[in-house]
PyMOL Python script that loads the backbone (N, CA, C, O; Angstrom):
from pymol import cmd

cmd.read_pdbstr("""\
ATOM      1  N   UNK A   1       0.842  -1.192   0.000  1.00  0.00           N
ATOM      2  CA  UNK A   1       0.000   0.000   0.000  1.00  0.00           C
ATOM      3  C   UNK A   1       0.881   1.247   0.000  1.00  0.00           C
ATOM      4  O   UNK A   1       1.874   1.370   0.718  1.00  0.00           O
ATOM      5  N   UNK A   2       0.527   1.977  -0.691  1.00  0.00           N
ATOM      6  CA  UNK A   2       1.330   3.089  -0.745  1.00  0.00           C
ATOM      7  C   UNK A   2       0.804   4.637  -0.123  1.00  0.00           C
ATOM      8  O   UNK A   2      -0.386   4.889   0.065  1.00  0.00           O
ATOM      9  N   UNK A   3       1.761   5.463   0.111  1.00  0.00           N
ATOM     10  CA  UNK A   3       0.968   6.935   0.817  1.00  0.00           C
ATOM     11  C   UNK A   3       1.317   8.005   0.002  1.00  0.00           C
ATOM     12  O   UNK A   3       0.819   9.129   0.053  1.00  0.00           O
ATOM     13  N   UNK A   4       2.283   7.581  -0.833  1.00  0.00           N
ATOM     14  CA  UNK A   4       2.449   8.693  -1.821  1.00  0.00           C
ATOM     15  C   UNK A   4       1.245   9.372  -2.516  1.00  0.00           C
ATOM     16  O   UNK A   4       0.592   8.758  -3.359  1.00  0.00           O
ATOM     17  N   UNK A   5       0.863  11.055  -2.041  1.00  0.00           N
ATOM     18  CA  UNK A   5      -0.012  11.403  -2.830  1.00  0.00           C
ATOM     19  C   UNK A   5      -0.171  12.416  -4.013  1.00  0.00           C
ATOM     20  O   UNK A   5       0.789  13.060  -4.437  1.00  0.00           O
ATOM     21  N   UNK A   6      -1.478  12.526  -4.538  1.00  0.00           N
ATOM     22  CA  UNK A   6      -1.312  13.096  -6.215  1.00  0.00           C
ATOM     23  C   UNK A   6       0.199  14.076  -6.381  1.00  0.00           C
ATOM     24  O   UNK A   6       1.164  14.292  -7.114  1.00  0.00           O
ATOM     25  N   UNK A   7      -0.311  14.360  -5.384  1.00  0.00           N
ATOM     26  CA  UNK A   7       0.580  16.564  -5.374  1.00  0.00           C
ATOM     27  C   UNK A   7       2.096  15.646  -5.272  1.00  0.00           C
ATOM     28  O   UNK A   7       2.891  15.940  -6.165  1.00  0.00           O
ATOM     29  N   UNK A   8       2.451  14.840  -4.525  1.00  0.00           N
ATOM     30  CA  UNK A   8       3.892  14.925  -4.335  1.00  0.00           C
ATOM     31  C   UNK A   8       4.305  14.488  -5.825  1.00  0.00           C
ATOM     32  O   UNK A   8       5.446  14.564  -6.280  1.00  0.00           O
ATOM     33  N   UNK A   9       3.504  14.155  -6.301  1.00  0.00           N
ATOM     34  CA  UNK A   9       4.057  13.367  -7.575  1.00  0.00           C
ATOM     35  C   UNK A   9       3.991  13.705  -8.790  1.00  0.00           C
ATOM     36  O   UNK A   9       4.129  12.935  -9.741  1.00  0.00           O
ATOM     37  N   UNK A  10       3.660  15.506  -8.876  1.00  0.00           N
ATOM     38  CA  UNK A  10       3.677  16.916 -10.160  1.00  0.00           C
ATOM     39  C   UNK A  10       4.185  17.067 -10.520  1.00  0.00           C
ATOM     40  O   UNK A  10       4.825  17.694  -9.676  1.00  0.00           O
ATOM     41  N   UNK A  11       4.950  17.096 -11.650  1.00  0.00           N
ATOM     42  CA  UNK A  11       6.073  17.501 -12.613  1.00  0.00           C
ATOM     43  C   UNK A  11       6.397  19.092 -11.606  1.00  0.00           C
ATOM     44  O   UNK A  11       5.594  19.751 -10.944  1.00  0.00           O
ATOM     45  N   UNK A  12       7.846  19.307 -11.838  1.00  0.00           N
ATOM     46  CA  UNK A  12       7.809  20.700 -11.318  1.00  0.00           C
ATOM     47  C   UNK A  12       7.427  21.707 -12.184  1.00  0.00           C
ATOM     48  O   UNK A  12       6.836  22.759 -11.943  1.00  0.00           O
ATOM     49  N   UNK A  13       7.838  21.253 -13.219  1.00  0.00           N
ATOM     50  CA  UNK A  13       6.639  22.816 -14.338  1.00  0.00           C
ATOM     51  C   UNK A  13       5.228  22.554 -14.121  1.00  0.00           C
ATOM     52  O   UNK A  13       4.445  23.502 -14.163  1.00  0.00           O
ATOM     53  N   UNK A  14       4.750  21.202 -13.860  1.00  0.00           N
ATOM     54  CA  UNK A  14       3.496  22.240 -13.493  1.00  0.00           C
ATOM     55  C   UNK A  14       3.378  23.021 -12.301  1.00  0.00           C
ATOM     56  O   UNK A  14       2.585  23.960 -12.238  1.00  0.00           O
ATOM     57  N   UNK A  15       3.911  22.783 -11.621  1.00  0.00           N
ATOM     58  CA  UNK A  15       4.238  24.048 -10.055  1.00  0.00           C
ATOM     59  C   UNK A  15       4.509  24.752 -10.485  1.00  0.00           C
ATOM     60  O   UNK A  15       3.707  25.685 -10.455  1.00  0.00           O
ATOM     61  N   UNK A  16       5.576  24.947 -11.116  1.00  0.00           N
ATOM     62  CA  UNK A  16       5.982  26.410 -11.590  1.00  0.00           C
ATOM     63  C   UNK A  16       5.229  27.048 -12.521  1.00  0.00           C
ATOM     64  O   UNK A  16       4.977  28.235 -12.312  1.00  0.00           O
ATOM     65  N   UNK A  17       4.745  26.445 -13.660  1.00  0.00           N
ATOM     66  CA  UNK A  17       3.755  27.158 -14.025  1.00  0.00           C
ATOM     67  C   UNK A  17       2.390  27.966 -13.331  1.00  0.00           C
ATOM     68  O   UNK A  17       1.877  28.998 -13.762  1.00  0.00           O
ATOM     69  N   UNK A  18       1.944  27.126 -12.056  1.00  0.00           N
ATOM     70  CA  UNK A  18       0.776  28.009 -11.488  1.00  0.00           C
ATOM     71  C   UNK A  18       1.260  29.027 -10.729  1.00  0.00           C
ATOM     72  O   UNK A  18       0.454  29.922 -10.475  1.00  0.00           O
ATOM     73  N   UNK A  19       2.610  29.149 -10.205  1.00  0.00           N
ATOM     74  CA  UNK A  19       3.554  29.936  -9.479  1.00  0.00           C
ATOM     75  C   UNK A  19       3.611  31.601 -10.357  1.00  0.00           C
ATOM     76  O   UNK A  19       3.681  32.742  -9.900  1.00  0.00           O
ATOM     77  N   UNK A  20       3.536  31.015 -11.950  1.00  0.00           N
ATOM     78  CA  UNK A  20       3.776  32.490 -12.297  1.00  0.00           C
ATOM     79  C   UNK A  20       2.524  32.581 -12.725  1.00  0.00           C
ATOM     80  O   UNK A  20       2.870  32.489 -13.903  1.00  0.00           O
ATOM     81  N   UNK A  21       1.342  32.683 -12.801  1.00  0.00           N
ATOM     82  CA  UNK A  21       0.414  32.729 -13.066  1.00  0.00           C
ATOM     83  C   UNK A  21      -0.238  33.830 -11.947  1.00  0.00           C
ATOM     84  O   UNK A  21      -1.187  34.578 -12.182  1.00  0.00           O
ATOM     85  N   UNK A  22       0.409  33.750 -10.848  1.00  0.00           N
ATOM     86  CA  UNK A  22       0.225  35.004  -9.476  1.00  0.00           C
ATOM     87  C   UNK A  22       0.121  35.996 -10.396  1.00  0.00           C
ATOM     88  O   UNK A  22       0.206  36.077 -11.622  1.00  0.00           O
ATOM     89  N   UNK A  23      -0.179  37.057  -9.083  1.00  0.00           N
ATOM     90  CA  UNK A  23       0.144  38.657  -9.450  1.00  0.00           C
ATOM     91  C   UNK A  23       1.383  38.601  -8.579  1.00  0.00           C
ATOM     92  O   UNK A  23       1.629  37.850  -7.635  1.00  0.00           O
ATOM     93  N   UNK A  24       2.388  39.957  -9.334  1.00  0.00           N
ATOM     94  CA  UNK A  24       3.415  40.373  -9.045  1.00  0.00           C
ATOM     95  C   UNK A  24       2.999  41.088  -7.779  1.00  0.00           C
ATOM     96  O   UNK A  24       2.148  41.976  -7.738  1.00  0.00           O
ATOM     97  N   UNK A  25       3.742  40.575  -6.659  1.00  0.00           N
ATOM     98  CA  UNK A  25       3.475  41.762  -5.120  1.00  0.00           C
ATOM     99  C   UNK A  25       4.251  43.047  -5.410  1.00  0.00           C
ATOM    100  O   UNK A  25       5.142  43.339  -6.207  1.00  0.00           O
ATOM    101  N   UNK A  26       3.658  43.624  -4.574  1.00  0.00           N
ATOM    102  CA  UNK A  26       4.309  45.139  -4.494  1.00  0.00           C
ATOM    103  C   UNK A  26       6.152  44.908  -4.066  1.00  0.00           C
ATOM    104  O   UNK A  26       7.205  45.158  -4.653  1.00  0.00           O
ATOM    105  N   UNK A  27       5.829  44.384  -2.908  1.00  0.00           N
ATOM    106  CA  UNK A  27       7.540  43.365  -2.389  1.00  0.00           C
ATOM    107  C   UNK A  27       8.452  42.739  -3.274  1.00  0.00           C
ATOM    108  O   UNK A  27       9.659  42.520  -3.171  1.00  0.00           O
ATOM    109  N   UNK A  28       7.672  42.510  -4.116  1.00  0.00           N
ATOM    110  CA  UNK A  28       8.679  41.386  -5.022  1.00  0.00           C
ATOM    111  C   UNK A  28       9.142  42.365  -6.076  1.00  0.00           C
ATOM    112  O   UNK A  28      10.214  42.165  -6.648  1.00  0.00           O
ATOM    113  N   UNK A  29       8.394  43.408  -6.359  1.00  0.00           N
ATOM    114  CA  UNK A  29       8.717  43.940  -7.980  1.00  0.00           C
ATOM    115  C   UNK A  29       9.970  44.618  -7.937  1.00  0.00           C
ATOM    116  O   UNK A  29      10.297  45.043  -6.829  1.00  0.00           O
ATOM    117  N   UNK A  30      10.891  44.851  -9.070  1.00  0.00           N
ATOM    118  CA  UNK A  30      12.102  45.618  -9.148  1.00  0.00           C
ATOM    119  C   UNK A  30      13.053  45.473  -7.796  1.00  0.00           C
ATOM    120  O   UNK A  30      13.193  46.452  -7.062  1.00  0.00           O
ATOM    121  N   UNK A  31      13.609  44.391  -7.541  1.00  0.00           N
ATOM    122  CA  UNK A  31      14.549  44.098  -6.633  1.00  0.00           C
ATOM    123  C   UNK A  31      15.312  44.666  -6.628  1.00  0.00           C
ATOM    124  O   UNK A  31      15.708  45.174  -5.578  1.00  0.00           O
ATOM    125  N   UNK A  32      15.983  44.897  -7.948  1.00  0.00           N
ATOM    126  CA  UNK A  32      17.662  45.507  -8.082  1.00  0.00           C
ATOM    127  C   UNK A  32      17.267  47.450  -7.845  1.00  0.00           C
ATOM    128  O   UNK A  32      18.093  48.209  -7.337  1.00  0.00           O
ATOM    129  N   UNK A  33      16.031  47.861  -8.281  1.00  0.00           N
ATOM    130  CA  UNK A  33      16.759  49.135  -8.014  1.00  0.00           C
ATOM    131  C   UNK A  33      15.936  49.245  -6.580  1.00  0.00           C
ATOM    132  O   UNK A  33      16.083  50.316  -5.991  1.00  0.00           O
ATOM    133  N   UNK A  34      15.098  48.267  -5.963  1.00  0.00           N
ATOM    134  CA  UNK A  34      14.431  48.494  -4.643  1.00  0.00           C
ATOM    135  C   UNK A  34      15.683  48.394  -3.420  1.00  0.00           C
ATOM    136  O   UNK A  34      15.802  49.211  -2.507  1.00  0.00           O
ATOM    137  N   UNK A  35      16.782  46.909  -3.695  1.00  0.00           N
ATOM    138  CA  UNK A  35      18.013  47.095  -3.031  1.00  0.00           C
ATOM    139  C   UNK A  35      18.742  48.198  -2.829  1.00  0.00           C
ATOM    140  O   UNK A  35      19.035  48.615  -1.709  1.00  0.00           O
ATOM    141  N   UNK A  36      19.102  48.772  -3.992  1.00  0.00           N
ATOM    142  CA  UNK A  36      20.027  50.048  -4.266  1.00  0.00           C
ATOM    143  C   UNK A  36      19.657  51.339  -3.270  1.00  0.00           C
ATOM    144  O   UNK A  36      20.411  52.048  -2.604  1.00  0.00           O
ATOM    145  N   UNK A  37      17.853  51.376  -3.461  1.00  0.00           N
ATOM    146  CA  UNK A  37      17.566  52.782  -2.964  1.00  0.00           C
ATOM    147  C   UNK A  37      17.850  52.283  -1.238  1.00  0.00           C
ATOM    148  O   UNK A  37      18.638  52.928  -0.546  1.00  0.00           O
ATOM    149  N   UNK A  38      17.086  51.049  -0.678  1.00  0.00           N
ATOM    150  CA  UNK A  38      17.034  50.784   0.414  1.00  0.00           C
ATOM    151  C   UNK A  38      18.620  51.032   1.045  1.00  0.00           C
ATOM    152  O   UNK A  38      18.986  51.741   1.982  1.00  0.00           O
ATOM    153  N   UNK A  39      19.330  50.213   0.199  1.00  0.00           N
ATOM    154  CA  UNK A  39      21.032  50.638   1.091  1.00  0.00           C
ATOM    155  C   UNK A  39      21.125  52.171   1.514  1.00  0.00           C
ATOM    156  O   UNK A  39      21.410  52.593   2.635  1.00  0.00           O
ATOM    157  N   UNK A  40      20.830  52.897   0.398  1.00  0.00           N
ATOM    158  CA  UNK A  40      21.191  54.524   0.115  1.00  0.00           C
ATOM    159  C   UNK A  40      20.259  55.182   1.354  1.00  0.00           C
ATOM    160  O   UNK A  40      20.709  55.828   2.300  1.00  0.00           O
ATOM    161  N   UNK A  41      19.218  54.940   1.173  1.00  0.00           N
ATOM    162  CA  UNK A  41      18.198  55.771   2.544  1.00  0.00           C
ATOM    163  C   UNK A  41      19.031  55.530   3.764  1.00  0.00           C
ATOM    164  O   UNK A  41      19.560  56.447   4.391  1.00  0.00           O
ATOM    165  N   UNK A  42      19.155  53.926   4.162  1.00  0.00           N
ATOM    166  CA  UNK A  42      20.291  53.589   5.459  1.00  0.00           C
ATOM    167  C   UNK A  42      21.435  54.029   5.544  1.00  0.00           C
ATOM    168  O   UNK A  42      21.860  54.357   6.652  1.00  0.00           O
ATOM    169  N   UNK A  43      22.124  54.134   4.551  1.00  0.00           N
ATOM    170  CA  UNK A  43      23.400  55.070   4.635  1.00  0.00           C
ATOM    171  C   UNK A  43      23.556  56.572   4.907  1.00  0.00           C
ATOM    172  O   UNK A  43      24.178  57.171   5.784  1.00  0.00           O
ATOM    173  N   UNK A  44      22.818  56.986   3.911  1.00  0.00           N
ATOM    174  CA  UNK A  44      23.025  58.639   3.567  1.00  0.00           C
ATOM    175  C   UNK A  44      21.744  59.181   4.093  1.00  0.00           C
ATOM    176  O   UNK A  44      21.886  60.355   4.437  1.00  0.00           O
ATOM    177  N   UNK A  45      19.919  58.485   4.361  1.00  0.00           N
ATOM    178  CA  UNK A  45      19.034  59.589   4.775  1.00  0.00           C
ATOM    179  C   UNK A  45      18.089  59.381   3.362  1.00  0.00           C
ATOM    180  O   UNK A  45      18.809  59.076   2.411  1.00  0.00           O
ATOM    181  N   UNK A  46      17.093  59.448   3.123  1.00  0.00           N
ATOM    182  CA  UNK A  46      16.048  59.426   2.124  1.00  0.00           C
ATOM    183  C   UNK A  46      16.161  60.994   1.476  1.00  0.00           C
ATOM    184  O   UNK A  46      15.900  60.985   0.273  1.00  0.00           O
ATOM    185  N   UNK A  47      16.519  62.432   2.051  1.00  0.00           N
ATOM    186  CA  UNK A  47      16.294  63.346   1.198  1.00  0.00           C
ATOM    187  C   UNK A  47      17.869  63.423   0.430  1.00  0.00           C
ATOM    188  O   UNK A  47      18.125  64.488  -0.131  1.00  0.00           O
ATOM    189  N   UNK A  48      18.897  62.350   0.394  1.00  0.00           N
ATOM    190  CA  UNK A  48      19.963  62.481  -0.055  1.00  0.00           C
ATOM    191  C   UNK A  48      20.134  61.010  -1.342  1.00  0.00           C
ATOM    192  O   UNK A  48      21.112  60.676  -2.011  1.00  0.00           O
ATOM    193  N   UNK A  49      18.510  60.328  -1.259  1.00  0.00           N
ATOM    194  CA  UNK A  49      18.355  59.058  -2.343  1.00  0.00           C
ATOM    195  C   UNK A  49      17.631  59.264  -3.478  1.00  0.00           C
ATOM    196  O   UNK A  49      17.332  58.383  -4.284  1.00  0.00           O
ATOM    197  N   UNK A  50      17.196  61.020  -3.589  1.00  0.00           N
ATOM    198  CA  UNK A  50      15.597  60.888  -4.481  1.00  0.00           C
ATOM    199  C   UNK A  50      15.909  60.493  -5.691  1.00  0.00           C
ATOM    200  O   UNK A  50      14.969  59.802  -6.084  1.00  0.00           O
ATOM    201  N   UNK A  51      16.521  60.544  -6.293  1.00  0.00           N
ATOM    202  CA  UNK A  51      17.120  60.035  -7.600  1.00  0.00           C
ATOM    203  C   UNK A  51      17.107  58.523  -7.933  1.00  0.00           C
ATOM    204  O   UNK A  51      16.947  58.004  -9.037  1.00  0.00           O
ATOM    205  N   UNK A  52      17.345  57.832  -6.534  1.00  0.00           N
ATOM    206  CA  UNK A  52      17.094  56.250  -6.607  1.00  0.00           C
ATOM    207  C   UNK A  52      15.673  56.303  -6.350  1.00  0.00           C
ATOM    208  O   UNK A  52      14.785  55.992  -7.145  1.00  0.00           O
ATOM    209  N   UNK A  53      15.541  56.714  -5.195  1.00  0.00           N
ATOM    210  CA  UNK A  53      13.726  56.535  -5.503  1.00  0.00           C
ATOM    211  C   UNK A  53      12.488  56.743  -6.109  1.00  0.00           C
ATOM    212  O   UNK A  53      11.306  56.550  -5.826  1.00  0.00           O
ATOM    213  N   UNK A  54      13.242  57.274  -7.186  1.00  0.00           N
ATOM    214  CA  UNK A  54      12.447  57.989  -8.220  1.00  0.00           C
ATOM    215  C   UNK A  54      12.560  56.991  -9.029  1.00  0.00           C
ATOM    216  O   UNK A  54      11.546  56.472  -9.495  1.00  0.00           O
ATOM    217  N   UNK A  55      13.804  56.544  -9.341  1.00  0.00           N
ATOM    218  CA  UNK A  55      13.824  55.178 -10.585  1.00  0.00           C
ATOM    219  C   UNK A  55      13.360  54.102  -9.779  1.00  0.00           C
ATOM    220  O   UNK A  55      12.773  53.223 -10.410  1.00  0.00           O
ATOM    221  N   UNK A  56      13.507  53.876  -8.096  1.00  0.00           N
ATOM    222  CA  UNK A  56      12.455  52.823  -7.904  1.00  0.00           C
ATOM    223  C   UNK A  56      10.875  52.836  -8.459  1.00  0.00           C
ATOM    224  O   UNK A  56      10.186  51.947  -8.960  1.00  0.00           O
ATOM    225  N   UNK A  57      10.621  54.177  -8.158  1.00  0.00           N
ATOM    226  CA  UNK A  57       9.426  54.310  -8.659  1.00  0.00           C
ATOM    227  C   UNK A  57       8.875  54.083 -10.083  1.00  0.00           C
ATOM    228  O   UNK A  57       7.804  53.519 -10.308  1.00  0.00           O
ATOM    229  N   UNK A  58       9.822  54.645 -11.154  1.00  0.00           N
ATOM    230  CA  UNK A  58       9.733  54.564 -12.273  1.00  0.00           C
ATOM    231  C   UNK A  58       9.369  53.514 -12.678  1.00  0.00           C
ATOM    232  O   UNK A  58       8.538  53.351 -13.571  1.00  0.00           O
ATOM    233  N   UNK A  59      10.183  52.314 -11.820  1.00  0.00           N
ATOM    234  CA  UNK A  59      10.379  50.882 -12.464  1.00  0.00           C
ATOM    235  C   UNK A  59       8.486  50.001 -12.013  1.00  0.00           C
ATOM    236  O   UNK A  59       7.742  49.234 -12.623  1.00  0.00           O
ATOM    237  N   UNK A  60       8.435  50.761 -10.535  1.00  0.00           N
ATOM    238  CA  UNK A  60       7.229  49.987 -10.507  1.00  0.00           C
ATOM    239  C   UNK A  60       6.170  50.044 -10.902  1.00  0.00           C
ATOM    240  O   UNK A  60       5.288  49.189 -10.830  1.00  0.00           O
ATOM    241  N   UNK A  61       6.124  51.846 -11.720  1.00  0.00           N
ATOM    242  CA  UNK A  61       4.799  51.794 -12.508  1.00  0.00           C
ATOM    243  C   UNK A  61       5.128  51.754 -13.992  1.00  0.00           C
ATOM    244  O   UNK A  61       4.475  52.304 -14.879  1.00  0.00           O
ATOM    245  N   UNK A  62       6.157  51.074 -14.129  1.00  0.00           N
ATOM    246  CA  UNK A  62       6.246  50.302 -15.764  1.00  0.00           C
ATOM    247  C   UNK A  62       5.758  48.641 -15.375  1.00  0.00           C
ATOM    248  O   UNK A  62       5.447  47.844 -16.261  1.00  0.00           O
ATOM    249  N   UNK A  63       5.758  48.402 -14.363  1.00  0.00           N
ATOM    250  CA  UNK A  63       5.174  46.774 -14.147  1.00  0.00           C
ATOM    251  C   UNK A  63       3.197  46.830 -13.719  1.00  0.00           C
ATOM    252  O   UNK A  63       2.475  45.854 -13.517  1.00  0.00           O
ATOM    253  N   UNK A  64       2.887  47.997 -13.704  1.00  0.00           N
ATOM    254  CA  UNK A  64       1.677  48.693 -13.563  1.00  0.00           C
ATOM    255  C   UNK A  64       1.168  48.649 -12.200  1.00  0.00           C
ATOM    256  O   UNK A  64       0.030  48.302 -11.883  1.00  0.00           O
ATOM    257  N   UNK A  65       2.377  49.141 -11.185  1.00  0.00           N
ATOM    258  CA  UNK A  65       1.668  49.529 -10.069  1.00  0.00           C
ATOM    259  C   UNK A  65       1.392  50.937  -9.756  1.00  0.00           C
ATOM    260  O   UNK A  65       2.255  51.750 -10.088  1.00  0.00           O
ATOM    261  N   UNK A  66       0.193  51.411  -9.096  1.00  0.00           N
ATOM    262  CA  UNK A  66       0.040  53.289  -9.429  1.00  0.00           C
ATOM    263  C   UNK A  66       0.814  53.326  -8.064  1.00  0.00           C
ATOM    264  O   UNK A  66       0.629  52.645  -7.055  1.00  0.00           O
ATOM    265  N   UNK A  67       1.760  54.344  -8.322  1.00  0.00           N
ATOM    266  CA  UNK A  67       2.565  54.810  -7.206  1.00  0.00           C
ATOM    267  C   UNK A  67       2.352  56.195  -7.512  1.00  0.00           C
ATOM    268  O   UNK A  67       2.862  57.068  -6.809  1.00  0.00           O
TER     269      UNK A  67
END
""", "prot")
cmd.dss("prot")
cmd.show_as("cartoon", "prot")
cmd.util.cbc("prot")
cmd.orient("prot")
């Protein structure tokens, strides 16, 4: 008798396929320039990053979030 069930036994593309099928979170979008600004605010202060946070911004309403 066995206990192995359906799910353990899914190809991983089909996981991954329903995986991208999500919506993009606000969290997840534009990593690389969301890293960049985040270091810069901790270092230097947010009125000394606007330039990064402006292209953070840029980037997230080209993925169509209204910021």
């Amino acid at each position: 008798m066995s206990t192995i069930s359906a799910a353990s036994v899914e190809p991983a593309a089909a996981i991954e396929g329903c995986e991208q099928k999500k919506p993009l979170k606000p969290c997840c979008a534009c990593p690389d320039t969301k890293k960049v600004r985040d270091a810069c605010i901790i270092e230097k202060g947010e009125e000394n990053c606007t330039d990064l946070i402006e292209a953070h911004k840029d980037c997230m309403r080209a993925l169509g979030f209204k910021i």
